[in-house]
N, C-alpha and C positions, 0 to 999 in steps of 0.2 A: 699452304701456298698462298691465299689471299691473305693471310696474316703478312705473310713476307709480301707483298705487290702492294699491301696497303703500305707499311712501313717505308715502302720507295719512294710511294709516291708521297708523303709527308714528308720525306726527306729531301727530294726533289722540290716542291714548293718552299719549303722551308729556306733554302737555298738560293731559290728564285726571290723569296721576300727579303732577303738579306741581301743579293746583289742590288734590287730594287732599291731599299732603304740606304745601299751605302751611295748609289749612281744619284737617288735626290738631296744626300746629304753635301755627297758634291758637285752637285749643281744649285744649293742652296748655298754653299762657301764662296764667300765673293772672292774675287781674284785680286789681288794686291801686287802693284807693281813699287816696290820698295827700295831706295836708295839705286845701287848700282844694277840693278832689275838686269842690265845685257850689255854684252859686250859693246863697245865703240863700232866693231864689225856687224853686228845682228842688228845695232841701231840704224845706221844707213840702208841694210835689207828691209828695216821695217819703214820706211820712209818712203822708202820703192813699192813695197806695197801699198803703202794709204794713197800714194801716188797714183798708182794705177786705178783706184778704185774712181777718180773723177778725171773729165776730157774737156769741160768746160763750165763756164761761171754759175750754171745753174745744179750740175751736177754737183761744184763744190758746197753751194748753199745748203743743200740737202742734207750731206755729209756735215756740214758746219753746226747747222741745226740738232743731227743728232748728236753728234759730240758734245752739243751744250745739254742737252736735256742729258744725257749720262754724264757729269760733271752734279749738275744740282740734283739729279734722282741718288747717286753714291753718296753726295753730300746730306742726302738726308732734307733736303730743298727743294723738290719736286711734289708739286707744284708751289712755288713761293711763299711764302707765309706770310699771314697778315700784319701789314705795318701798323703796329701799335705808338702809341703815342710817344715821343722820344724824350719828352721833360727832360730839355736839355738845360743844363748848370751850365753857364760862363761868364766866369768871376776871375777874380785880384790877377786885373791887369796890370805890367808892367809894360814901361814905355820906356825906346832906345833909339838910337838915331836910324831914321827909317822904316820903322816898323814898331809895333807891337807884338805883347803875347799874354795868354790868357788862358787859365788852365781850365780843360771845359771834358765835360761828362755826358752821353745821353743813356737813353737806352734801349738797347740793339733789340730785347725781351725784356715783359715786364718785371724788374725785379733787377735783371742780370746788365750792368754798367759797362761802357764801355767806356775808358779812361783816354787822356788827351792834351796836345797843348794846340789852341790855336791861333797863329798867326798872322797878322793883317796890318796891311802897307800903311803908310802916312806918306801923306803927301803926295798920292796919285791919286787920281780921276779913275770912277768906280761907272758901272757896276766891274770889279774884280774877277777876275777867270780865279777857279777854284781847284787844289792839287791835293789830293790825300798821300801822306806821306808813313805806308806801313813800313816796320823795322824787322829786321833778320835777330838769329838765335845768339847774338854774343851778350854774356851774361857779365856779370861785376857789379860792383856798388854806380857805376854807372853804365848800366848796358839799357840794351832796347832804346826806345825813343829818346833816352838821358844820355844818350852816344852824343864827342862832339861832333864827328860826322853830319849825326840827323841834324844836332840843333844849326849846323851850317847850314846846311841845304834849305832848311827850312825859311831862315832868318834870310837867306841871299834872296831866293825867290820870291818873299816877304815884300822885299823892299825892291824887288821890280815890279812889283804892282797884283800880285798873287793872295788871296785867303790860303792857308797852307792850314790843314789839320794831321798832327801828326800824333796814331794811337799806339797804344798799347795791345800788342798780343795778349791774349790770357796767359796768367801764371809768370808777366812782365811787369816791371814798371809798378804803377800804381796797385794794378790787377794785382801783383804778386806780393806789394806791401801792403796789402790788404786781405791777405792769404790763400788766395787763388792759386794753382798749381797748374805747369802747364801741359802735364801729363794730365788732364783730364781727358776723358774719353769722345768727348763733343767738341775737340777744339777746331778741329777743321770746320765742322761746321758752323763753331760759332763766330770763326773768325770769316770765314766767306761772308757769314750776312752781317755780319761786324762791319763789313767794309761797302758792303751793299747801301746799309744804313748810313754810313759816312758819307757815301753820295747825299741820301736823303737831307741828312744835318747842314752837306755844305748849302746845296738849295734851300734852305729852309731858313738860310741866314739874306737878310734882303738886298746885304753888299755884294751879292755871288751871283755871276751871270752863270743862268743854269746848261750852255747852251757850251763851256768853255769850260772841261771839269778835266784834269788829268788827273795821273796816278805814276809815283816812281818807289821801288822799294828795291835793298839791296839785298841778297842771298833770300832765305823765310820770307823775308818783305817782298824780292821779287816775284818768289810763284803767287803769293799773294795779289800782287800787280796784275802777272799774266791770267792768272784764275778771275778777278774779278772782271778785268777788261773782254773775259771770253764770257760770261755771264751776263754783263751789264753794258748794253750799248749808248750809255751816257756818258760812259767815259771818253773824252773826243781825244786823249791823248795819251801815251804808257809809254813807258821807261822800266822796264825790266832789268834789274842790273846782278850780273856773274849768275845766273840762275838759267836761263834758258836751253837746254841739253836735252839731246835725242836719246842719250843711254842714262842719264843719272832722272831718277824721278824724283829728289826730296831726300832727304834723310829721317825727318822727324816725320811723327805723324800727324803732325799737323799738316801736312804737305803732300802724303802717300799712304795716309793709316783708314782712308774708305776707297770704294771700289771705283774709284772716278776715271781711272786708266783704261780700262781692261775686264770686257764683259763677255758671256759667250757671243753675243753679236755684233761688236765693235770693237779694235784695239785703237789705241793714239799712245801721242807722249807729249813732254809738254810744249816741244818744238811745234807740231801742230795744233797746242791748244794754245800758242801765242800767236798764231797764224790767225787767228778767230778775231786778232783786232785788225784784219782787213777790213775794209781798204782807210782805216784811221791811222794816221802817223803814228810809228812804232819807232823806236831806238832800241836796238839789242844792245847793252854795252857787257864784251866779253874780256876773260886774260887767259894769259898763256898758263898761268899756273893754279886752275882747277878743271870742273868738269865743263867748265864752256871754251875750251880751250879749241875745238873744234869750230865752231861757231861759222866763220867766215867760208870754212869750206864745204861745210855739212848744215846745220842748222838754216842757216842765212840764205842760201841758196833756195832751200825745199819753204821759205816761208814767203821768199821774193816773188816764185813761182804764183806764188797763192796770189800776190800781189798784182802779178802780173794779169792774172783772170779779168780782175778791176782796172788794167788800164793803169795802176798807180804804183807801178815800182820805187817812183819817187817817192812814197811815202813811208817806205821801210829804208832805213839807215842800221850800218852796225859800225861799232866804236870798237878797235880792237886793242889790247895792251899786252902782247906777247911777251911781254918780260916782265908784266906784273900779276899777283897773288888777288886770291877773293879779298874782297871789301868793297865799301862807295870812299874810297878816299878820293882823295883832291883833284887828281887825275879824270875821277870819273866824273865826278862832279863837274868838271867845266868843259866835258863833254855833253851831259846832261843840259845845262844851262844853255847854250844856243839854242838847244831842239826846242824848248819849253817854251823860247822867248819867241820864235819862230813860227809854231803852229798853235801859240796859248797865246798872241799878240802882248807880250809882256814889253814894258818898258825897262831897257836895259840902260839909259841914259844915268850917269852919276855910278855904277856896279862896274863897268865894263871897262877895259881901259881901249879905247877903239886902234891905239898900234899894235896894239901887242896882243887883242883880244882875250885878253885874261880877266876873270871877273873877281873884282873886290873881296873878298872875305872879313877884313880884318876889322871892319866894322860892328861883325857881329859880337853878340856877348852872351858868352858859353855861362849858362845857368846851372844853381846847383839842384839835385832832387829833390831837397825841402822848400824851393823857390817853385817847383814845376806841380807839386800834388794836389788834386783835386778836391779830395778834402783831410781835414785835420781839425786839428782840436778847435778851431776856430770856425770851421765850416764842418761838420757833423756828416757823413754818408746818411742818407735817408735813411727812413727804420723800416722799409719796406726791401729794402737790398736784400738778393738772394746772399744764404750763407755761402761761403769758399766750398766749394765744390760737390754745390745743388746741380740738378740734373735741372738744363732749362727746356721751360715746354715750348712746344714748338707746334 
């Protein structure tokens, strides 16, 4: 009889250690809110919830504050990492009417390159407002920052009077012909402090008023936007474009592959982690044909509110295109370009056509990828470069 009362109670524990060990295994599993994470319907109930959780300007701070420290603690960024030296490369510039460009390198960690073109006016009076221009996931022998798209945006805002540096995702662009993959496991994180440091790079150029820093990125490039503008409050301006959505979280994981959403003590989405550039002028630019297709009625609304704590609904604008598809095409772009010139005092004089209010493009000159690399046979990658797909220390 004590044989069998022993035998229980070892089993009984035994049982006990195994619901234990599976209950910290999943509270040890981070919670991933991925791609299309919830309905269009459960996203509006969760907006009401985050809602409810603040009633005024202070209460939303709180809340804001913790939503940034869970954003950089999932990111693997908490607390910030030491700014190491950026031995920034920038060389064989080309010159065109209005602007320049110059293909420039720093680096983000030591060893691990972030890849680059950057842009700067002629013929304006300096010091210069400064705009990082990160790029979304379309791939081809000219994708990423080699889009003509970017080098539009880039070259127009150029020649209003802007320093514009436009990078490379990992596993893009230079980073990718250089055999970096962008399926690495670190790319959220590397590209967060990739852009963090893109701040640092522009300030660190002495044509850059550090005080006048924006940030515009289209799909991948916009949660990048809204992600770093909710991290880093140097950004004085964001332009998030077709990315902003209460139900879609990312698709890649670069975007939704650490726990930055969704913790046992906090939920958000990105809609309120683009809320986090209150009360700094924001442009949501949305279309009818993806996931920000909601935008004007749902997103827009729940991020003005935020606005409105501050006193500065004027400072959130949304651009909407109901019968247009994701991308930064030309559409959006000369949406984009008023706000910029607006709250980044850009000189729009000689771009702009002032009847029609259309801004110039056709000035620029679309470059090829062997015109844009940062180094080659002629300029050598330093021999200290981490190999394609070193784990960077942090």
């Amino acid at each position: 009889m004590k044989q069998h009362f022993v035998l229980i109670v070892a089993v009984i524990l035994a049982a006990s250690t195994s619901i234990a060990s599976a209950a910290d295994k999943a509270q040890a599993e981070p919670i991933l809110c991925r791609g299309n994470y919830h309905s269009e319907a459960d996203a509006v109930k969760q907006l009401a919830r985050m809602a409810a959780t603040y009633k005024n300007l202070d209460q939303w701070k709180a809340r804001a504050a913790n939503i940034r420290k869970q954003i950089l603690t999932g990111a693997n960024l908490y607390p910030l990492p030491k700014r190491t030296p950026l031995n920034a490369v920038v060389h064989k510039k080309r010159t065109y009417e209005g602007y320049t460009v110059e293909s420039a390198a720093f680096e983000a960690r030591p060893g691990y390159f972030v890849y680059g073109s950057l842009y700067r006016p002629l013929g304006k009076k300096g010091p210069h407002a400064g705009i990082l221009c990160p790029h979304g996931h379309a791939r081809g022998p000219a994708g990423g920052r080699l889009r003509a798209d970017q080098q539009h945006r880039c070259a127009t805002l150029a020649r209003m009077g802007a320093v514009v540096f436009s990078y490379d995702m990992i596993g893009f662009g230079d980073s990718e012909h250089l055999g970096w993959n962008h399926g690495h496991k670190q790319a959220l994180t590397l590209q967060t402090w990739s852009s963090i440091r893109g701040i640092d790079f522009l300030e660190s150029l002495a044509d850059v008023d550090k005080k006048r820093i924006g940030v515009t990125g289209c799909s991948g490039g916009g949660t990048q936007t809204f992600l770093l503008t909710a991290v880093d409050d140097r950004v004085a301006v964001a332009v998030p474009v077709v990315m902003v959505s209460a139900h879609f979280f990312g698709g890649c994981h670069c975007e939704s592959g650490m726990p930055i959403h969704k913790t046992a003590e906090l939920e958000t989405n990105n809609a309120e982690i683009a809320a986090l550039a209150a009360p700094r002028p924001l442009l949501l630019v949305s279309v009818g044909g993806d996931w920000t297709k909601n935008t004007p009625k749902v997103e827009y609304p729940y991020i003005r509110n935020v606005y409105g704590l501050y006193g500065k609904t004027s400072q959130v604008e949304n651009a909407h295109f109901p019968k247009e598809g994701h991308g930064y095409q030309r559409s959006k772009r000369q949406a984009m370009y008023p706000f910029m010139v607006k709250h980044l005092g850009l000189d729009a004089k000689g771009v702009v056509d002032p009847k029609t209010g259309d801004f110039d493009e056709s000035k620029n000159v679309l470059e090829k990828p062997e015109q844009m690399r940062v180094f080659d046979k002629e300029n050598p990658l330093p021999s200290h470069a981490l190999k394609p797909g070193s784990t960077v220390a942090f």
